[in-house]
N, C-alpha and C positions, 0 to 999 in steps of 0.2 A: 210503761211496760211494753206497748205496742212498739217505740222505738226500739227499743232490748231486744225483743225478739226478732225486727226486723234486719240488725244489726249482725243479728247471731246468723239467721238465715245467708244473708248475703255473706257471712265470713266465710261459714258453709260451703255455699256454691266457691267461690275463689277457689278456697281450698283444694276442692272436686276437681274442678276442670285444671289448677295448677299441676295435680297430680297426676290426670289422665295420659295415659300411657303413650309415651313416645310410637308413631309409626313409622318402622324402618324399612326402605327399600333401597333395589338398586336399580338403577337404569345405565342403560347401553342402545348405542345404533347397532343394525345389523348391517350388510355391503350396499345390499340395494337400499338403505335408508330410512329402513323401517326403525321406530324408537321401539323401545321396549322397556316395562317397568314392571318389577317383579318385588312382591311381599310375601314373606314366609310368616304364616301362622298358624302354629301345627297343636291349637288349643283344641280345634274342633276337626273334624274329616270331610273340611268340605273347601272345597275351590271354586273361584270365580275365574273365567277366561273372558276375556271382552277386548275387544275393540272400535277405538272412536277416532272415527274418520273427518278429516278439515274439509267435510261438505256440509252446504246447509241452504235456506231460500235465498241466501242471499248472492250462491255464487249461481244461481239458473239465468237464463237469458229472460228478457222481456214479456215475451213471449209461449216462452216453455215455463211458466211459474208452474212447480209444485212436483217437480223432480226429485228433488232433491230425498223428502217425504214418502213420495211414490218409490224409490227406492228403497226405503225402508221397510216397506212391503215386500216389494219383488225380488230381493233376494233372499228370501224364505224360499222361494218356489225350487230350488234343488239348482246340482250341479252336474259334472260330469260323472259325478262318483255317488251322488245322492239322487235316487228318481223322487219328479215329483212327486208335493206332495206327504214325502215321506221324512225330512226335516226335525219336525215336531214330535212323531211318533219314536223318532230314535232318542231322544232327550227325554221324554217321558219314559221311556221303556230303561232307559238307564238311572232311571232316578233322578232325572233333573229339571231344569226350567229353564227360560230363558225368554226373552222381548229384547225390543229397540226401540227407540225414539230421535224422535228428529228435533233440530231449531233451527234457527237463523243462521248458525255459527257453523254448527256440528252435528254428525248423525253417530247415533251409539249403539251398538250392537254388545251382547254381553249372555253366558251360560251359566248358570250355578249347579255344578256336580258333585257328588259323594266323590272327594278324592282322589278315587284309585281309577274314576274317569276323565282325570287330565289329561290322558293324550287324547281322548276322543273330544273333547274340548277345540283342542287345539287345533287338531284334525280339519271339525266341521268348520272355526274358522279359517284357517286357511285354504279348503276347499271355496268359502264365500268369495273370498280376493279371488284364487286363481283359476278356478274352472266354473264362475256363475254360468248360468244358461239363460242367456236372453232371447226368447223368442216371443212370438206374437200368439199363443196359448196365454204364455203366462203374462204377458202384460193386457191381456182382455180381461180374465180372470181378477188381476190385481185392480183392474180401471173400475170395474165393480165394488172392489171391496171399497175403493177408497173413496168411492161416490157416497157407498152409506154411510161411508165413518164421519163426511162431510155432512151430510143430513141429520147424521145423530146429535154433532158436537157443537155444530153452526147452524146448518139451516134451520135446523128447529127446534135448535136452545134456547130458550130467554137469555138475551142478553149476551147471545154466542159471537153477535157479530162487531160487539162493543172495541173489542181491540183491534182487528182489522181498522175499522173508520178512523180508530185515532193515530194509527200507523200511518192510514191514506193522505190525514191531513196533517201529521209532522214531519214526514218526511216528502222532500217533491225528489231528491235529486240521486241519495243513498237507495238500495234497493231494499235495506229493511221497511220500506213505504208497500212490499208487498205481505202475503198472508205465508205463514207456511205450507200450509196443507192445498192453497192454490190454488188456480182457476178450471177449473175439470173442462172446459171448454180449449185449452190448454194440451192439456194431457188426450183428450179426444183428437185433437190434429198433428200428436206426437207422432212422428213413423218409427219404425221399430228400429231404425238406423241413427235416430236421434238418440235415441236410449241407451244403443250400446256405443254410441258415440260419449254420453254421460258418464258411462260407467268406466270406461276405457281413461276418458280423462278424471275422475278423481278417485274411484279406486283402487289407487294406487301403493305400498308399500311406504315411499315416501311422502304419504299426504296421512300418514295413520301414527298412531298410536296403539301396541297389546300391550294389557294390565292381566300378569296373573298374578292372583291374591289367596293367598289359604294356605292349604294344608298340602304345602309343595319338597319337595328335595331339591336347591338350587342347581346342584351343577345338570341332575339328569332332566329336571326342565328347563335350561338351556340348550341341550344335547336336541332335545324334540322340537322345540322351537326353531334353530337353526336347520335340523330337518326337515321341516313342514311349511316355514316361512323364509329361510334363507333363498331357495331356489327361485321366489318368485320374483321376474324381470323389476329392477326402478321402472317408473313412467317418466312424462317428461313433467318437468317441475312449473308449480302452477303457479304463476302470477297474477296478484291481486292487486288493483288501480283502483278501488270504488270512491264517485266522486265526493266531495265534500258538500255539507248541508252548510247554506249560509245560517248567521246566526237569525233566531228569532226577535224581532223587534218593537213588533205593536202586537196586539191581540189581533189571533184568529180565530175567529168563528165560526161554529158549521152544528149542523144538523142531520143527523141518520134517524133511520126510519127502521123498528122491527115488530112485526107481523107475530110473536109471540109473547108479546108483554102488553100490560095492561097498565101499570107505572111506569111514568118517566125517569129518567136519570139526567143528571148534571155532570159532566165530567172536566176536571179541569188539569192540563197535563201538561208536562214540562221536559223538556230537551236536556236531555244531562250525561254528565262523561263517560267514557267508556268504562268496562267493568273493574277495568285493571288499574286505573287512578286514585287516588286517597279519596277525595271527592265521595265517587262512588259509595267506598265504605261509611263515610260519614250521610249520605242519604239514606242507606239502607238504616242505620239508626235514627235517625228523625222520621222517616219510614213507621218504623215502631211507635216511636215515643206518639207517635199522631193516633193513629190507627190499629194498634196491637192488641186487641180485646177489646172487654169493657171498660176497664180502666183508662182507655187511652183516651188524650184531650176531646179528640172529638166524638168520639163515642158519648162519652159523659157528659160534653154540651146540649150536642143535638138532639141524643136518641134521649137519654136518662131525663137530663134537666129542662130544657127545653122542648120535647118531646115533638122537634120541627123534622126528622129524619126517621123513615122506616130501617136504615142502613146505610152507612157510612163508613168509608176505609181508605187507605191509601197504599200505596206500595210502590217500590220503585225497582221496573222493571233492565238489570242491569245484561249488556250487549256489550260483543266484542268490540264494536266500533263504534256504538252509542249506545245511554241508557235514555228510560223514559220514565219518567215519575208522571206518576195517576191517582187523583183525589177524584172519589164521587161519591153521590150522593142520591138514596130513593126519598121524596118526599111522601112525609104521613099527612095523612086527611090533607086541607087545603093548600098546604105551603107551596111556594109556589118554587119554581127551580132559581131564580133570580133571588130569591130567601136562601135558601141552601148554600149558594154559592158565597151570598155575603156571610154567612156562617161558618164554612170554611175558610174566607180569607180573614174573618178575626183571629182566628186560631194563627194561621199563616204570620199573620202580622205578629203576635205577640209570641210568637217565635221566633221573630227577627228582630225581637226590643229586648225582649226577657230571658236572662239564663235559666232555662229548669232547675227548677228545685235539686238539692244532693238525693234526695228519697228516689225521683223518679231516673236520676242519673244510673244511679245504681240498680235503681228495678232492669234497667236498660242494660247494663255489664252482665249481671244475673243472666239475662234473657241470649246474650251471645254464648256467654261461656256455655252455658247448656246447650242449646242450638248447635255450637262446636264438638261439644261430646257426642253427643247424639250421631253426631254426623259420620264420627269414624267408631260408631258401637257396631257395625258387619263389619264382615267380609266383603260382601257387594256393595255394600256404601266407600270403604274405600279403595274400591278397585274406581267406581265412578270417580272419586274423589282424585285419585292418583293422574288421570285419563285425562281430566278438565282441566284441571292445576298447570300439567305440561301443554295441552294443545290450546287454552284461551288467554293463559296468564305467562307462559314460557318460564312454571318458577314451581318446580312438583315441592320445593320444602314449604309451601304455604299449606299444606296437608299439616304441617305441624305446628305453625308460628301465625299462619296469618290472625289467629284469635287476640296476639300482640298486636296488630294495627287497630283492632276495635277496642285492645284495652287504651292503647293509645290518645286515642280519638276526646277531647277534652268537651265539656259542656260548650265552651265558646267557641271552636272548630264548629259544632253544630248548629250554634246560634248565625256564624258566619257563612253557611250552607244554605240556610235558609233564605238569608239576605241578597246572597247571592245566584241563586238560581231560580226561586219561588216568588217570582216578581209577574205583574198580570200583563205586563209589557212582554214576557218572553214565554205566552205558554197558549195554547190552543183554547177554547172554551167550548164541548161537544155536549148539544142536547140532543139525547137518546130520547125519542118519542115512539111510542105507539104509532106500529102505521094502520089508517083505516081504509078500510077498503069500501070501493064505491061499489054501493047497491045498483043492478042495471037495471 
């Protein structure tokens, strides 16, 4: 009976996400090289305007770490046509919202308006591009904010500073070996000539991406677009050399230290393709299959059956220029970190001997195809959606199909993902310890 219903369930889901509603757009360059990609969906009265710019940690200097992020700040602080300040109060007062966020790869800015404030949408981003105001008010102001965003999220997070360390020790050569949010000691010796020297070189028309999505008229937002973003100059066109990581070949080992935890951690991580390769996809489902609830292999070894793990999980952290797969582990009562990790590579290993079962294969299909849905149920999910697709992957129809590569993706593709990348010869081994502090 349990298989019956399981059976039915999963036919279910197929069926669902098979259905799920095609999303149509168009895209077009403008003169100076801006892309542009437009969705009409006039179900509800509401519009997304956004734009995501090909900056991120990884294009900042050595030196200047956390630019990139700190821009994502500092162009909130007003334009030529916006006084400080006043920004936020104009989107709220219109009915709307709006944030950004930064990576490695890309920084995103984005509005969500009642409709019939499209062109003020539009407006305020293209006022960002062409008339920001950098000065040294607003980057003292912004050095503040982003000091405490740092103390909130890092300095004095348990376990805030965990992916930095394994960044620091997987990469020596690629600059994702830095943090995004960065060295404030950095940002402190920044001169305000630097800044607007950052901003000059990448935001620019031709380094960007606009996504409007909603409740639009095609041709008269084109009309405003061309209006508001047509006039703004190209920049010059940015080139990207970053060097190559050799491959990993023995185990490395290391040790970080945080002053907010009181359990250790084991972390065992792994060098893996870029976002845009089959690979990829196929990690991201063994990803799951490991660590994806309770149900998942090691969840039910460590924590349920053997009760060696306070938490356990994995995930593979997927980059335009590389990914990083991350297994860890908090030990309960005595276990020791050296126990965890041989517990983890049992699993490891009998992932690289043994096909999964068809029940968990399919629990695993189930879990994309919904994950896929979900993904383009907004407006603003698929304006992100649209925005990522063309600036990480150079391919916006995977908004519609890429859920095809993961139906694709076969039990033994996964089995041979495993074998091939999850080897202890080719992966960092980071124990996260408590630091203690010396009594004077």
């Amino acid at each position: 009976m349990k298989k019956s219903l399981f059976s039915l369930a999963a036919l279910l889901m197929a069926g669902f996400a098979a259905n799920a509603q095609e999303v149509k757009f168009e895209e077009y360059d403008l003169s100076n090289g801006m892309h542009v990609i437009l969705h009409q969906d006039n179900t509800a009265p509401v519009v997304t305007t956004s734009v995501m710019y090909h900056v991120g940690a990884k294009d900042e200097k050595p030196d200047r770490t956390g630019m990139a992020h700190f821009f994502e700040h500092l162009l909130f602080e007003g334009t030529e046509n916006i006084a400080r300040g006043e920004w936020f109060k104009i989107v709220t007062s219109n009915g709307g919202s709006n944030n950004a966020n930064t990576t490695d790869d890309r920084t995103y800015y984005f509005e969500v308006f009642p409709s019939n404030s499209l062109e003020l949408g539009l407006w305020m981003e293209s006022e960002r591009l062409m008339h920001p105001i950098i000065n040294q008010i607003g980057v003292d102001t912004q050095n503040e904010v982003v000091k405490e965003e740092k103390r909130l999220r890092v300095d004095n997070s348990p376990y805030g500073k965990f992916i930095e360390n394994v960044k620091l020790n997987m990469f020596k050569k690629h600059p994702y070996k830095g943090t995004t949010i960065g060295k404030m000691a950095h940002l402190d010796a920044a001169s305000l000539e630097e800044f607007q020297a950052f901003n000059k070189k990448f935001y620019v028309p031709n380094n960007a991406v606009l996504v409007v999505a909603g409740d639009i008229d095609v041709a008269s937002t084109k009309k405003m677009i061309e209006d508001y973003f047509g006039p703004i100059p190209r920049g010059e066109d940015i080139v990207r050399n970053f060097p190559k990581e050799d491959d990993i070949t023995q185990t490395i080992k290391a040790k970080a230290y945080d002053s907010n935890i009181q359990i250790p951690a084991i972390m065992a991580a792994y060098r893996t393709p870029a976002m845009t390769e089959r690979d990829a996809y196929v990690l991201d489902m063994l990803s799951s299959y490991l660590s994806d609830g309770k149900t998942s292999k090691l969840y039910k070894k460590m924590v349920d059956e053997k009760k060696m793990a306070l938490q356990v999980g994995a995930f593979s952290q997927s980059q335009e220029d590389y990914g990083t797969y991350i297994l860890f582990a908090l030990p309960l009562g005595d276990n020791s970190l050296d126990n965890l990790l041989a517990g983890i590579d049992e699993e490891l290993v009998k992932a690289q001997n043994t096909l999964m079962s068809d029940r968990d294969y399919q629990k695993l299909q189930n879990k994309f195809e919904n994950d896929f849905v979900n993904s383009n149920s907004s407006v603003s999910g698929i304006a992100n959606s649209l925005a990522r697709y063309y600036m990480l992957y150079d391919d916006v129809n995977l908004i519609n199909n890429e859920i095809n590569i993961y139906r694709s993706i076969t039990r033994e593709e996964i089995q041979a993902a495993a074998k091939k990348y999850l080897n202890p010869n080719q992966r960092l081994v980071l124990e996260y310890l408590p630091e203690v502090k010396e009594e004077k």
